[in-house]
C-alpha positions as CSV (number, residue, x, y, z in Angstrom):
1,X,26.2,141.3,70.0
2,X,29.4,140.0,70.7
3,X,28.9,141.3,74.3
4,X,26.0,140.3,74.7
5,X,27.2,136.3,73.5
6,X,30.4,137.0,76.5
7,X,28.0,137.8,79.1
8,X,25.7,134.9,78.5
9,X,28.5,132.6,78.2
10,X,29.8,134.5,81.7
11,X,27.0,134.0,83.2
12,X,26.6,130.6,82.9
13,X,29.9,129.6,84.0
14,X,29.4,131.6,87.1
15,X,26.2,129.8,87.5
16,X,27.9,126.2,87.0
17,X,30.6,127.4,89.5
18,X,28.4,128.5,92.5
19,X,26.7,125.4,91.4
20,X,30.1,123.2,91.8
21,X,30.9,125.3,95.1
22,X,27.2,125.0,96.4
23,X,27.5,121.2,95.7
24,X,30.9,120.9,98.1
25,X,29.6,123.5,100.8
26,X,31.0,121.8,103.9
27,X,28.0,121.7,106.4
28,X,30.4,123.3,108.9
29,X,30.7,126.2,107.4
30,X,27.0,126.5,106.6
31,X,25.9,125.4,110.0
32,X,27.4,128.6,111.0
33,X,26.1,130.3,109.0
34,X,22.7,129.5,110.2
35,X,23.8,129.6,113.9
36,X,21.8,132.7,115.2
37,X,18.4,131.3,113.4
38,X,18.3,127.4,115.4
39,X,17.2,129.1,118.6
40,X,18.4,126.6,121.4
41,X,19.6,123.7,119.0
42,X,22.6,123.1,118.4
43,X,24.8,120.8,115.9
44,X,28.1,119.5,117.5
45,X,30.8,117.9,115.2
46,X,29.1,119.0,111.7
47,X,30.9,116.9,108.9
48,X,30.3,116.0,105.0
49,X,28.3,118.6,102.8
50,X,25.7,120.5,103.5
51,X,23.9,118.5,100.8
52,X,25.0,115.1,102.2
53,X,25.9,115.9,105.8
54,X,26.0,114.5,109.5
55,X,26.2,116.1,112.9
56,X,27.7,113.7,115.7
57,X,26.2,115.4,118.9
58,X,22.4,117.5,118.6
59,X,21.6,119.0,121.3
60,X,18.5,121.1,122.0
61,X,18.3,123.1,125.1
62,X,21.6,121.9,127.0
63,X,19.9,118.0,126.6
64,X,22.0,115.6,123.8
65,X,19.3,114.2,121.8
66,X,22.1,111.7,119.7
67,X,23.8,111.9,116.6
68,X,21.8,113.4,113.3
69,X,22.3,112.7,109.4
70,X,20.8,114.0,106.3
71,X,20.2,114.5,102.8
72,X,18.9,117.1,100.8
73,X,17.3,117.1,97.4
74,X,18.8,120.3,95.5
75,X,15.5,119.8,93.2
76,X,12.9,120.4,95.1
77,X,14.4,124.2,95.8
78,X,13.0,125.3,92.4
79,X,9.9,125.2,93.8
80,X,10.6,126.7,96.9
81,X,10.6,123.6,98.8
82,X,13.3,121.9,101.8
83,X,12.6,118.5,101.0
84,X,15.5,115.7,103.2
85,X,15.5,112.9,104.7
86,X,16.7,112.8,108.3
87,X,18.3,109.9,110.5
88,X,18.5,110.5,114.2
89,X,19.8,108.3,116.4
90,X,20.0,108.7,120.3
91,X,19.6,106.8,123.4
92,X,16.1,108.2,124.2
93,X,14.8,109.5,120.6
94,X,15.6,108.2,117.5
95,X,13.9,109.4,114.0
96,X,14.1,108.0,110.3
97,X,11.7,109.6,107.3
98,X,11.7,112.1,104.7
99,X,10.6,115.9,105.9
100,X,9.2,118.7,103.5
101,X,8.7,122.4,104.3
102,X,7.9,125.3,102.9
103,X,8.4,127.8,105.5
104,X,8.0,128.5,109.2
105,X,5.0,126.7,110.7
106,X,4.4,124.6,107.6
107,X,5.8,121.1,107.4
108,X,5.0,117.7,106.1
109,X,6.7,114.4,106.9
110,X,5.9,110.8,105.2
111,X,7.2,107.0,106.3
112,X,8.7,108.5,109.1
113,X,10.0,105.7,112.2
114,X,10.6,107.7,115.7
115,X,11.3,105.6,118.9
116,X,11.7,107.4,122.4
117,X,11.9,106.3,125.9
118,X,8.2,106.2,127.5
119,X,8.5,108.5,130.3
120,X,8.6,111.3,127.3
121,X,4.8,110.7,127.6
122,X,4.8,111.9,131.2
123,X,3.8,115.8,130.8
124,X,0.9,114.7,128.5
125,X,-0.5,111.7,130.6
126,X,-0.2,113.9,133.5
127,X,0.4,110.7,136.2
128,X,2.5,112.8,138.9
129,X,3.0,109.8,141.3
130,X,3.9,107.4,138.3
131,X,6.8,107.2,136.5
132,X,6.6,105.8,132.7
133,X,8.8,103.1,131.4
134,X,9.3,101.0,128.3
135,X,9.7,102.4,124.7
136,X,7.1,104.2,122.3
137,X,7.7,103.2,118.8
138,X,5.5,105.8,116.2
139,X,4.9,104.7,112.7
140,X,4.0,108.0,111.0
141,X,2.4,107.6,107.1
142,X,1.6,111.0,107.0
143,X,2.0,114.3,109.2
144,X,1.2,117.8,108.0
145,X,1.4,121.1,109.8
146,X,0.4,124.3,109.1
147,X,0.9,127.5,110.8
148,X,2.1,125.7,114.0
149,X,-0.4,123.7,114.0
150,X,-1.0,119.7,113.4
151,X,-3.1,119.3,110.4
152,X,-3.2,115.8,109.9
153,X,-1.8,113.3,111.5
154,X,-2.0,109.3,110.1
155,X,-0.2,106.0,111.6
156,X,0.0,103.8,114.7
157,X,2.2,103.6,117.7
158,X,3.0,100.7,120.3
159,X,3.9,100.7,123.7
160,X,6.6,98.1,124.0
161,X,7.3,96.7,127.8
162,X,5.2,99.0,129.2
163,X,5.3,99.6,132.7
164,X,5.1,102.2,135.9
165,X,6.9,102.8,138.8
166,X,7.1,105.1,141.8
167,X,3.9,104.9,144.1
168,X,3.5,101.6,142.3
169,X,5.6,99.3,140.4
170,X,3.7,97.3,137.9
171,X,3.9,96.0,134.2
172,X,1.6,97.1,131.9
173,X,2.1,94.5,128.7
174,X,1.8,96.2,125.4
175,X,-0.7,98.9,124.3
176,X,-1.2,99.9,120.5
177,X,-3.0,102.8,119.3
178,X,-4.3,103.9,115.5
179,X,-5.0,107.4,114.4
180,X,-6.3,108.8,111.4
181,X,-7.6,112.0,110.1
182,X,-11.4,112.7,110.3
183,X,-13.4,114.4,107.3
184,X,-13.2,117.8,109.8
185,X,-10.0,118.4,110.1
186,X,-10.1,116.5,113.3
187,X,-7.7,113.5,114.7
188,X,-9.1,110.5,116.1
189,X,-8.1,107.3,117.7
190,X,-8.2,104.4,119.5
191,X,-6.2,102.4,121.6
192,X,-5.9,98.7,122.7
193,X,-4.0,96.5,124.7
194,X,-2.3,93.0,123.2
195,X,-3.8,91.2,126.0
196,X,-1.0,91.9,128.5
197,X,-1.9,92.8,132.5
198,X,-3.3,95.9,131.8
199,X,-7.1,95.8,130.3
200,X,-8.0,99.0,128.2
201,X,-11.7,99.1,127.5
202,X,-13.5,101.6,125.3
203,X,-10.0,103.6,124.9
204,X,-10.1,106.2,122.5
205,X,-8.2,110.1,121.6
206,X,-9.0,112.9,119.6
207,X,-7.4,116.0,118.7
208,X,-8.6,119.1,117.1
209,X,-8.4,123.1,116.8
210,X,-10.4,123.3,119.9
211,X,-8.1,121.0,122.0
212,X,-7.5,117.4,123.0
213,X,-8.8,114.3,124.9
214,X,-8.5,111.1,125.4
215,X,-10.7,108.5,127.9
216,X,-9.9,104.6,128.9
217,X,-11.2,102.8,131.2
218,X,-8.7,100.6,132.9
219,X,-8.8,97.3,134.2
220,X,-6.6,94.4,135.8
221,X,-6.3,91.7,133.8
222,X,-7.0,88.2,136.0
223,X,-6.8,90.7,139.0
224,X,-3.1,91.4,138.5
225,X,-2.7,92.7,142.1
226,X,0.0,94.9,141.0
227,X,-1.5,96.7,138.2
228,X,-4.4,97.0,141.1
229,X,-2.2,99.3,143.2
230,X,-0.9,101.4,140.0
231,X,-4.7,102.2,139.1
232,X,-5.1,103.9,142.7
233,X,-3.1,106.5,141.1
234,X,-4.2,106.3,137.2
235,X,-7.8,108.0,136.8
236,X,-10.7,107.8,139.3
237,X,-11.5,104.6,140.7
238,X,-14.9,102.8,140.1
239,X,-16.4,100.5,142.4
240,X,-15.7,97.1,140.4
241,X,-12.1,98.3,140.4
242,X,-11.6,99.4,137.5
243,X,-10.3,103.3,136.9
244,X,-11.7,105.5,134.7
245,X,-9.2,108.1,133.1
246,X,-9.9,110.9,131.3
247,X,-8.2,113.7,129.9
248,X,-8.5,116.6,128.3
249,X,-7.0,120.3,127.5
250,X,-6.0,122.8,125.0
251,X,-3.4,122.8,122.6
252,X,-1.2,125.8,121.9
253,X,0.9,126.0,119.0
254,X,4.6,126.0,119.7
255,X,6.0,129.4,117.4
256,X,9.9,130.3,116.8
């Protein structure tokens, strides 16, 4: 019995010292330890714990995305849960919110803030002879993803001093857009302008396991005569001017 009582009582205090050393862990040291598992990211100048910790350069695929800070709620690993909140702050992305996961694939983040330069929208918009400017500020209630794949997606975004140059130099104004989950599984949206040069009739988005699209048309407001010349590129012109722009593809989830 007496053995027994020792190697309860040793057990315990071995627990309450990983504990003690768990809770001190310098993010360094376990930065490296997860080195060969963050693929092409990479944390630069990895300070604090690795509870409470901070990394002053993050930089995915040889391109600095700014400097990254988080917090992790020891908790929510008795359930088999990652749960942080993350701060990133850079000169073309920036991030704020709290992120959950539960393994590969599956992730879920809520009241997260990201802002990133405009012409990060260029791929999608697919706009070859225009070049996107201004900033994209996302307001994200809720995002789930499972298996790879976006789940659900809730919140609103605006396009702050938007504007295109290249074939065509032209301001755009503001645009807003809301999304929200549908009842299928699907997400929907629409987008608007705030009255600026650019007039977006009937715009609207949508997103779902059998791909994406999104339509517009376009108009110049008061016949700006710039926005005119950015439409011959934006779209298929009609003949009262306006341009109709439609879009549409497949989504592949991103894996590793």
């Amino acid at each position: 019995m007496k053995f027994l009582i020792r190697l309860v009582i040793f057990l315990l205090l071995l627990v309450l010292v990983l504990g003690v050393v768990a809770l001190f862990l310098p993010a360094s040291m376990a930065v490296g330890l997860m080195e060969g598992r963050m693929g092409a990211l990479r944390l630069e100048q990895v300070g604090g714990t690795v509870w409470n910790g901070r990394a002053e350069r993050v930089v995915l695929r040889d391109r600095e995305l700014g400097r990254l800070a988080w917090s992790i709620k020891p908790l929510a690993l008795f359930s088999r849960r990652l749960d942080a909140d993350l701060r990133l702050q850079g000169p073309e992305l920036s991030a704020d919110g709290f992120v959950s996961s539960t393994g590969p694939g599956n992730l879920v983040m809520r009241g997260m803030r990201i802002g990133l330069d405009a012409q990060r929208m260029q791929p999608a918009l697919d706009v070859p002879a225009l070049q996107l400017r201004g900033r994209v500020e996302l307001d994200l209630d809720t995002v789930e993803v499972r298996q790879f794949f976006p789940a659900r997606i809730d919140g609103r975004a605006i396009w702050r001093d938007a504007a295109v140059t290249g074939e065509a130099d032209a301001r755009l104004g503001e645009l807003r857009a809301e999304f929200l989950t549908q009842p299928d599984g699907s997400i929907a949206g629409t987008v608007i302008d705030n009255g600026g040069p650019l007039q977006v009739e009937d715009g609207r988005f949508s997103l779902g396991v059998r791909g994406y699209s999104a339509e517009a048309t376009l108009r110049a407001r008061d016949g700006d005569a710039a926005v005119q010349r950015a439409l011959q590129h934006i779209g298929v012109l009609q003949e009262d001017g306006s341009s109709r722009f439609e879009l549409q593809g497949r989504l592949l989830p991103v894996r590793g």
